[in-house]
Every structure is written in structure tokens, then in C-alpha cells.
PDB file of N, CA, C, O and CB in Angstrom:
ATOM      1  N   UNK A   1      39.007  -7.158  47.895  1.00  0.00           N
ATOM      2  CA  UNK A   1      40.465  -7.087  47.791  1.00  0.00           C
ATOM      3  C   UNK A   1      40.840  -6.157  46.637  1.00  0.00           C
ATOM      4  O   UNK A   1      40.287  -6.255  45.541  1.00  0.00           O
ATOM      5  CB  UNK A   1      41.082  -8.507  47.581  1.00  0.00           C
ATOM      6  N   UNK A   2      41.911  -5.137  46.934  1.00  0.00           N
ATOM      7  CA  UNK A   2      42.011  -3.972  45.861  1.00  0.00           C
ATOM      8  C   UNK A   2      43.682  -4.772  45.125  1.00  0.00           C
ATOM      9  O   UNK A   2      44.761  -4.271  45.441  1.00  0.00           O
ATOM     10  CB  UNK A   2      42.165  -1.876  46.831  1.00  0.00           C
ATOM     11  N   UNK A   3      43.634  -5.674  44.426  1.00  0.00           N
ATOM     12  CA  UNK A   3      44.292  -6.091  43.601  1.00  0.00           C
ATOM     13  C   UNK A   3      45.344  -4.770  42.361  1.00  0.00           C
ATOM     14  O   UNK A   3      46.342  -4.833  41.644  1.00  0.00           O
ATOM     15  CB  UNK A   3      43.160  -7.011  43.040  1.00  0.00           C
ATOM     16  N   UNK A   4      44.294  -3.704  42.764  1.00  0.00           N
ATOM     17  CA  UNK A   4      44.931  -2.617  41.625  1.00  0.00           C
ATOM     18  C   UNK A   4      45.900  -1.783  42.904  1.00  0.00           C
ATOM     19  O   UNK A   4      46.661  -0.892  42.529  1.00  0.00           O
ATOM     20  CB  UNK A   4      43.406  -1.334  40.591  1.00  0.00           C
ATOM     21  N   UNK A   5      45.841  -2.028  43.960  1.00  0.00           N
ATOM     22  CA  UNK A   5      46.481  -0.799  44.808  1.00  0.00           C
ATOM     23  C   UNK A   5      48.438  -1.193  44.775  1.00  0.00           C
ATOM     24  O   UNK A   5      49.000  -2.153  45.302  1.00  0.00           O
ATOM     25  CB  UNK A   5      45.616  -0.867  46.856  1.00  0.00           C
ATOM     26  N   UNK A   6      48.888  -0.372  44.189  1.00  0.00           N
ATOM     27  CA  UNK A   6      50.188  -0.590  44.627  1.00  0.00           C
ATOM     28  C   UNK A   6      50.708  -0.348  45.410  1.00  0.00           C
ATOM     29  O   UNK A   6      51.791   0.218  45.259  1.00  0.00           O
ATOM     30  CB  UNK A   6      50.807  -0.385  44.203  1.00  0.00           C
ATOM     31  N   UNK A   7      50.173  -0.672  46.774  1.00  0.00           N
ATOM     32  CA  UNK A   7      50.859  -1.788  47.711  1.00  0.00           C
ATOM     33  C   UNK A   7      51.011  -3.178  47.854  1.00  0.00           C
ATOM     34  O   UNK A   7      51.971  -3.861  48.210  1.00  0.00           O
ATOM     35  CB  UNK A   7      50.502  -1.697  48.622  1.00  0.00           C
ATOM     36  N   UNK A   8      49.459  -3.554  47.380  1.00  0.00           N
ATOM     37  CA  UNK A   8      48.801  -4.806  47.323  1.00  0.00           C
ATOM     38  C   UNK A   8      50.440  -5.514  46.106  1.00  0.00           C
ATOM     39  O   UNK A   8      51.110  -6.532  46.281  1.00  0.00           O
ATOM     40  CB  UNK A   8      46.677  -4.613  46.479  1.00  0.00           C
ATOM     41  N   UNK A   9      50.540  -4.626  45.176  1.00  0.00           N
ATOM     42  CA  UNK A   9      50.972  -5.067  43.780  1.00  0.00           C
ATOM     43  C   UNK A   9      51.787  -5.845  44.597  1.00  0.00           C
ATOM     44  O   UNK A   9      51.789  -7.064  44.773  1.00  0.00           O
ATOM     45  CB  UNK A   9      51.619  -4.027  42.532  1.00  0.00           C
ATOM     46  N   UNK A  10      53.099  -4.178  45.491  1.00  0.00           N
ATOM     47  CA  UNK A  10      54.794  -4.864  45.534  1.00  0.00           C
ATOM     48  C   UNK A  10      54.542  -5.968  46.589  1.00  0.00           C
ATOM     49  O   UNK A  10      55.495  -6.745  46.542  1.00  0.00           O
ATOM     50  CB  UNK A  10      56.288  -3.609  46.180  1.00  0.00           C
ATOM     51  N   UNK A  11      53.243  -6.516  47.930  1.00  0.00           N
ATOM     52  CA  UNK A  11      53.316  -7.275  48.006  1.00  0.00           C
ATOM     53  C   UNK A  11      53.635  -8.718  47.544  1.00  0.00           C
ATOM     54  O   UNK A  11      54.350  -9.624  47.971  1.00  0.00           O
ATOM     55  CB  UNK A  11      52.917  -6.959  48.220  1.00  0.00           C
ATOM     56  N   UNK A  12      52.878  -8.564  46.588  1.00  0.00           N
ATOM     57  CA  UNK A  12      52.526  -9.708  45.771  1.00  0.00           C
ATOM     58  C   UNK A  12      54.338  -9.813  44.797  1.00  0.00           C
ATOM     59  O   UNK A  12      55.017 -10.837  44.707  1.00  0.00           O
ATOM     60  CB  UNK A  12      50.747  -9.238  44.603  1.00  0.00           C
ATOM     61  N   UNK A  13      54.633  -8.661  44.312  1.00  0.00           N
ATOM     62  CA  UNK A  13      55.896  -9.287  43.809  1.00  0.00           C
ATOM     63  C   UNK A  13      57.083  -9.540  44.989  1.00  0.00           C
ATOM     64  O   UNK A  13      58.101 -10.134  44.633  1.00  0.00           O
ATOM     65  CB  UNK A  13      56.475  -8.290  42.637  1.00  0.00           C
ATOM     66  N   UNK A  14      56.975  -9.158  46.176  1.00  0.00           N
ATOM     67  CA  UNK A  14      58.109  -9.542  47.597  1.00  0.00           C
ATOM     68  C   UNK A  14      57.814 -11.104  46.985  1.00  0.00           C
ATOM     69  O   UNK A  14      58.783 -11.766  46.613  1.00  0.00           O
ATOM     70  CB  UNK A  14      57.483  -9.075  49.834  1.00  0.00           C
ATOM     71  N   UNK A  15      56.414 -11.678  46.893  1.00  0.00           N
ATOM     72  CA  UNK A  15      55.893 -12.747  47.435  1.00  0.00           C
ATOM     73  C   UNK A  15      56.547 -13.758  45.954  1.00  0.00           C
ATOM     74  O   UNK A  15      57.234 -14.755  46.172  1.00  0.00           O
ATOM     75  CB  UNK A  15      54.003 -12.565  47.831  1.00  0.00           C
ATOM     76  N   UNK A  16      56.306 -13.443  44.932  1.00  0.00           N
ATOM     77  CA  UNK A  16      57.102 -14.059  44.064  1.00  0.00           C
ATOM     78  C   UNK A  16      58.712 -13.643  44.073  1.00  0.00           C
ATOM     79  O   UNK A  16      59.556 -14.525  43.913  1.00  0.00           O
ATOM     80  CB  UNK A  16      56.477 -13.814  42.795  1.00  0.00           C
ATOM     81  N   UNK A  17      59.000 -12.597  44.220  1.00  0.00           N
ATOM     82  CA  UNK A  17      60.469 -12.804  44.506  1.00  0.00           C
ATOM     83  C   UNK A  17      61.037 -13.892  45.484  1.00  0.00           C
ATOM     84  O   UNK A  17      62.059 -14.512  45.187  1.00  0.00           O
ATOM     85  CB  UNK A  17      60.931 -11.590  45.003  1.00  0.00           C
ATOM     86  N   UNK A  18      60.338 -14.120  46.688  1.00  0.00           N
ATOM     87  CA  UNK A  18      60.486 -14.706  47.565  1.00  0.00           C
ATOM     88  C   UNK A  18      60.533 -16.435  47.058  1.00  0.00           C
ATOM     89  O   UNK A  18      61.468 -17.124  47.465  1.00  0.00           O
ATOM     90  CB  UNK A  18      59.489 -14.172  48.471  1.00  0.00           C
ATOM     91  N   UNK A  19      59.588 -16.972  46.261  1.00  0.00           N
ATOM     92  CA  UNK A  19      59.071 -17.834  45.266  1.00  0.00           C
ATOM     93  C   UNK A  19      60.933 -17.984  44.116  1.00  0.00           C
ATOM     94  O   UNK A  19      61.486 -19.057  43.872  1.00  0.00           O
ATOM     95  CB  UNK A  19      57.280 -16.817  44.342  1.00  0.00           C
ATOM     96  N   UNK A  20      61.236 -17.162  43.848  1.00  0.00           N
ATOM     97  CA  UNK A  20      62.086 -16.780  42.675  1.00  0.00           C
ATOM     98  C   UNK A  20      63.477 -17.644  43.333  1.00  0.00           C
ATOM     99  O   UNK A  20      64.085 -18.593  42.836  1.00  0.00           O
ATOM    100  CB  UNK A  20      62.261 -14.819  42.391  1.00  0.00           C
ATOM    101  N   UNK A  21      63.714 -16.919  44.643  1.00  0.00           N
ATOM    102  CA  UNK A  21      64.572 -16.706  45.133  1.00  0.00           C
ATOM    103  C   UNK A  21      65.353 -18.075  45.892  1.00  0.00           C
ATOM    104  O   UNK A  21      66.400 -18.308  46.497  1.00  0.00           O
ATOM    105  CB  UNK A  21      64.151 -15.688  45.781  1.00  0.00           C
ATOM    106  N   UNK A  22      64.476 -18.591  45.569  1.00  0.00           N
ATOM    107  CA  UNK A  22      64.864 -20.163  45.880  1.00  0.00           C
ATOM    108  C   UNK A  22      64.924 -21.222  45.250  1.00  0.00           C
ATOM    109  O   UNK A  22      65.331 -22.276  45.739  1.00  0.00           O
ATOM    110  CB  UNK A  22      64.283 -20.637  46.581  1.00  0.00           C
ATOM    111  N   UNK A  23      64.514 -21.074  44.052  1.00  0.00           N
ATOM    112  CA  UNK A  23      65.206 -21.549  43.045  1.00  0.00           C
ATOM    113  C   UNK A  23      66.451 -21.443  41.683  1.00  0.00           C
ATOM    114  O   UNK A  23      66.471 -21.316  40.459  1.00  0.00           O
ATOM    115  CB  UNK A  23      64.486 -21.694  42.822  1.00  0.00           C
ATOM    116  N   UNK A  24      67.511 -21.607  42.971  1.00  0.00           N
ATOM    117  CA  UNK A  24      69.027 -20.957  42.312  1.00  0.00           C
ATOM    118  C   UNK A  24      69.348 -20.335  41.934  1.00  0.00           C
ATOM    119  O   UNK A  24      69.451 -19.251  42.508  1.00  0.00           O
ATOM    120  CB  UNK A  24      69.619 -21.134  41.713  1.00  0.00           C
ATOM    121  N   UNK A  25      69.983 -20.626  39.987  1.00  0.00           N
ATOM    122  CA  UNK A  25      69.990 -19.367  39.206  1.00  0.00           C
ATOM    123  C   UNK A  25      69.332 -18.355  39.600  1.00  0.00           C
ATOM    124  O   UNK A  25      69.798 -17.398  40.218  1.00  0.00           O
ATOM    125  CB  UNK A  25      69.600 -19.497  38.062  1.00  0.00           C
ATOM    126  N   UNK A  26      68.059 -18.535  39.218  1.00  0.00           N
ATOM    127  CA  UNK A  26      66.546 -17.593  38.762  1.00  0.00           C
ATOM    128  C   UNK A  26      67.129 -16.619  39.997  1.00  0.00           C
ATOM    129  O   UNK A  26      67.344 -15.462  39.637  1.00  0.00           O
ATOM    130  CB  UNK A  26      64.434 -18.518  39.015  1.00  0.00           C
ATOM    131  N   UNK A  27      67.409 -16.916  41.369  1.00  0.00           N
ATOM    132  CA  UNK A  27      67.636 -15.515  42.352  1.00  0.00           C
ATOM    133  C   UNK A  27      68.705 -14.412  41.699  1.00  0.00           C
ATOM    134  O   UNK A  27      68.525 -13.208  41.886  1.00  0.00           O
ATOM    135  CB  UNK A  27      68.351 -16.014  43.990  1.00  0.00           C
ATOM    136  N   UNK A  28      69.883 -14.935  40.885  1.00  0.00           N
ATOM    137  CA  UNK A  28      70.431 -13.788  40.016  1.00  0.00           C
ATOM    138  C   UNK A  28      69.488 -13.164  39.356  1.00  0.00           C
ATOM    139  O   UNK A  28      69.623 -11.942  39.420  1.00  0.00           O
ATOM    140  CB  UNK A  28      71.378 -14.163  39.050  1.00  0.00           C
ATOM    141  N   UNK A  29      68.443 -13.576  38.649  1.00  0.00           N
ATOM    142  CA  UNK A  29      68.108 -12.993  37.733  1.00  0.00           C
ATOM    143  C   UNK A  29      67.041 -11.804  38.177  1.00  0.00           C
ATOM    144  O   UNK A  29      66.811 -10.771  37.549  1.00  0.00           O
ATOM    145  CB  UNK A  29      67.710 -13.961  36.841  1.00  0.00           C
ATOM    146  N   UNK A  30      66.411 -12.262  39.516  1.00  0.00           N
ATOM    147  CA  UNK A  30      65.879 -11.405  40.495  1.00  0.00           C
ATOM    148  C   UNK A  30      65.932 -10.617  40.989  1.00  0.00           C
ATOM    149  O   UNK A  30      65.077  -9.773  41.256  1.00  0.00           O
ATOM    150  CB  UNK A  30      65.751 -11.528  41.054  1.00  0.00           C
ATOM    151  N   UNK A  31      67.682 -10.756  41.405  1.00  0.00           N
ATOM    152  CA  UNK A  31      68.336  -9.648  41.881  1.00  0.00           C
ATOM    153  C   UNK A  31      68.728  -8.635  41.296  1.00  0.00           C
ATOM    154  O   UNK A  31      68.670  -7.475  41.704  1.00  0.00           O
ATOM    155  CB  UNK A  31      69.155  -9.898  42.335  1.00  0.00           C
ATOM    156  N   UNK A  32      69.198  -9.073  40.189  1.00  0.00           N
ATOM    157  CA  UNK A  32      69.062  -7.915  38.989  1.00  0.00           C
ATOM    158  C   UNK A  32      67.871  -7.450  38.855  1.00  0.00           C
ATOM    159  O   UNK A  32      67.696  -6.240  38.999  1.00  0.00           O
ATOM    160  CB  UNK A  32      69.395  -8.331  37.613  1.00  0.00           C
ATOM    161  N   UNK A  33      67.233  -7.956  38.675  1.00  0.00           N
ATOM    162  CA  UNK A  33      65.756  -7.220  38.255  1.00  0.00           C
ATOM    163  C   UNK A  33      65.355  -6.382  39.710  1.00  0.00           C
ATOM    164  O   UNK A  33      64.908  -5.274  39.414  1.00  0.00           O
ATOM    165  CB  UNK A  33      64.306  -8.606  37.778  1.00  0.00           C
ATOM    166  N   UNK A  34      65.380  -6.541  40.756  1.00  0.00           N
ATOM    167  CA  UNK A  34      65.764  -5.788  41.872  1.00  0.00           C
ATOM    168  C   UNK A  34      66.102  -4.787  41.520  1.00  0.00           C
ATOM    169  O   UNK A  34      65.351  -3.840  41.281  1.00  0.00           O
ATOM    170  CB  UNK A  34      66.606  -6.200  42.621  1.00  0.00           C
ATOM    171  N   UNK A  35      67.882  -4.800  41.368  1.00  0.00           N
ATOM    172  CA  UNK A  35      68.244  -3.414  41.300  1.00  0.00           C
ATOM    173  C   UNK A  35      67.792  -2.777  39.889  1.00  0.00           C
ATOM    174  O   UNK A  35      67.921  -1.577  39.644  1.00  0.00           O
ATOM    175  CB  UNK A  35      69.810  -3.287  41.524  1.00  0.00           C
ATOM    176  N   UNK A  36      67.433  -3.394  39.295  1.00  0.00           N
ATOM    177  CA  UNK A  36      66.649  -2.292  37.977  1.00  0.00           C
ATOM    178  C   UNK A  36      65.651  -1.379  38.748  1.00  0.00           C
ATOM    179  O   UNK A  36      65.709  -0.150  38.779  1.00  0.00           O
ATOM    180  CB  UNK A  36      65.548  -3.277  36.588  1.00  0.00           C
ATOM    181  N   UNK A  37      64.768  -2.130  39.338  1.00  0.00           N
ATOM    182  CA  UNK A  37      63.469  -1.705  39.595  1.00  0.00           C
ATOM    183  C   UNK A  37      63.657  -0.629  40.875  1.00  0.00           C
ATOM    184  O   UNK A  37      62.895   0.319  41.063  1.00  0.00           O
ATOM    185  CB  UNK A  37      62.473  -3.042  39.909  1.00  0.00           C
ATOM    186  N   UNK A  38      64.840  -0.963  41.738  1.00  0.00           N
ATOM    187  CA  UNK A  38      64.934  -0.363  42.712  1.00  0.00           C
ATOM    188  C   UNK A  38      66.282   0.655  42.774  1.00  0.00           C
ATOM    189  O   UNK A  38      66.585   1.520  43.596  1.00  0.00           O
ATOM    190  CB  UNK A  38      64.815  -1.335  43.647  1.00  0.00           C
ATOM    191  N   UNK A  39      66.819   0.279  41.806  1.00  0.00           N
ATOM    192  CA  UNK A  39      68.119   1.295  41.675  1.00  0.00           C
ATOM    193  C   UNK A  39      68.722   2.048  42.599  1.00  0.00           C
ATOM    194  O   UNK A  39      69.690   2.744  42.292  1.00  0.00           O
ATOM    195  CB  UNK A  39      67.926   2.211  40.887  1.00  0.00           C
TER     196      UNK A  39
END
């Protein structure tokens, strides 16, 4: 498993966003961090 490939990475953060995103607040804080990252 290539743990270093960034694809593998933004999987893995969909997968905690996803994690994030359902526990209330914390999805603001996600979403922001979203559009930082994705602008």
C-alpha cells in the first residue's frame, strides 16, 4: 500500500472529512478548511 501517493493521501482525508462531517460543529470547521485547501 503506497500510503505516500497523493491520491491515496486525499482519499484518506475525503474519509476523515466524511468522519468530521458528522459530528456537528466540527463540519463548519471542515468546511472551511475545505475551502482553504480547495479555494
Amino acid at each position: 500500500m503506497i500510503f505516500g501517493n497523493g491520491f491515496t493521501r486525499m482519499l484518506l482525508g475525503i474519509w476523515l472529512w466524511q468522519l468530521i462531517k458528522w459530528q456537528g460543529p466540527a463540519f463548519l470547521i471542515g468546511l472551511g478548511t475545505g475551502w482553504v485547501i480547495w479555494g
